[in-house]
C-alpha positions as CSV (number, residue, x, y, z in Angstrom):
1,X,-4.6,8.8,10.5
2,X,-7.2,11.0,11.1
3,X,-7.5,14.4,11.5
4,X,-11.1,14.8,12.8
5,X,-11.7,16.1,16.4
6,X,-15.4,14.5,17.1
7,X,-15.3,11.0,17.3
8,X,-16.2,8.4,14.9
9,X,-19.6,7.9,15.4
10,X,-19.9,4.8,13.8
11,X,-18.2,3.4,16.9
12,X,-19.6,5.6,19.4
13,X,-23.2,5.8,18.4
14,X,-23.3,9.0,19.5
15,X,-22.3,12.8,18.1
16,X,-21.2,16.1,19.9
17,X,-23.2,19.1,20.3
18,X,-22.6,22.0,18.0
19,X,-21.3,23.9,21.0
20,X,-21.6,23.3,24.7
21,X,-22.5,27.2,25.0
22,X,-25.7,28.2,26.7
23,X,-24.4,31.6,27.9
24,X,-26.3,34.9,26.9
25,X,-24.6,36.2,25.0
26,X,-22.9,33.1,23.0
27,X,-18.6,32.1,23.6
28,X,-16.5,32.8,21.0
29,X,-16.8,30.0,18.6
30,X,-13.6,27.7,18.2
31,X,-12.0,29.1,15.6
32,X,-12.6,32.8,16.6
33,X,-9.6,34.7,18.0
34,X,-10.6,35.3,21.2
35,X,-11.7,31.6,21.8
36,X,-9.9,31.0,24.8
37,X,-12.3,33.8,26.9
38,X,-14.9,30.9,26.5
39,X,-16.5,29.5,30.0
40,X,-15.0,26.5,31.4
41,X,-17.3,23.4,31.7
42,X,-14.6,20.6,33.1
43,X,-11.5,21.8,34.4
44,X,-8.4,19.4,35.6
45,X,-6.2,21.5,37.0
46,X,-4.4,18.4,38.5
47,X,-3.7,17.0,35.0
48,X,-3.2,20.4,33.4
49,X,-6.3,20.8,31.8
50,X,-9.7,22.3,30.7
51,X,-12.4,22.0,28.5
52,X,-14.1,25.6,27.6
53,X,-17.8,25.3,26.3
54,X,-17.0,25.9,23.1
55,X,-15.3,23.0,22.7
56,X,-11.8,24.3,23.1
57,X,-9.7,22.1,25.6
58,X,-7.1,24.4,27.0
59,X,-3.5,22.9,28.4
60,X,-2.0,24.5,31.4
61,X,1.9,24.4,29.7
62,X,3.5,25.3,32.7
63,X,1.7,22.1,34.8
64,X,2.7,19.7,32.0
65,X,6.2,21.1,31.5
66,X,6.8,20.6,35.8
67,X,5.4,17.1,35.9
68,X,7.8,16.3,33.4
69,X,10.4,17.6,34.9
70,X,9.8,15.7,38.1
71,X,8.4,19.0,40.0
């Protein structure tokens, strides 16, 4: 199994960006602690969530938890 976040791009033919950042100043990085203050670049509220431009994707618990539970 892998543990790799970025797709294999081997099969893809294609790799991601760094970062998806081109705010001044830069997002937190990924791995910083305040990652989550990063702009949002696709959000999906409807499925419970967003992908910041930092490459974080963000799930909105308390959506997820409701569609499970029939809500």
């Amino acid at each position: 199994m892998r543990s790799s976040t970025q797709p294999d791009t081997a099969t893809t033919g294609a790799t991601l960006p760094d970062s998806l950042c081109t705010h001044t100043p830069k997002c937190p990085t990924a791995d910083s602690p305040d990652a989550e203050a990063a702009h949002v670049v696709a959000a999906h509220p409807e499925q419970g969530w967003s992908l910041l431009c930092n490459a974080v994707v963000l799930f909105d618990v308390m959506s997820i938890s409701g569609a499970w539970h029939g809500r």
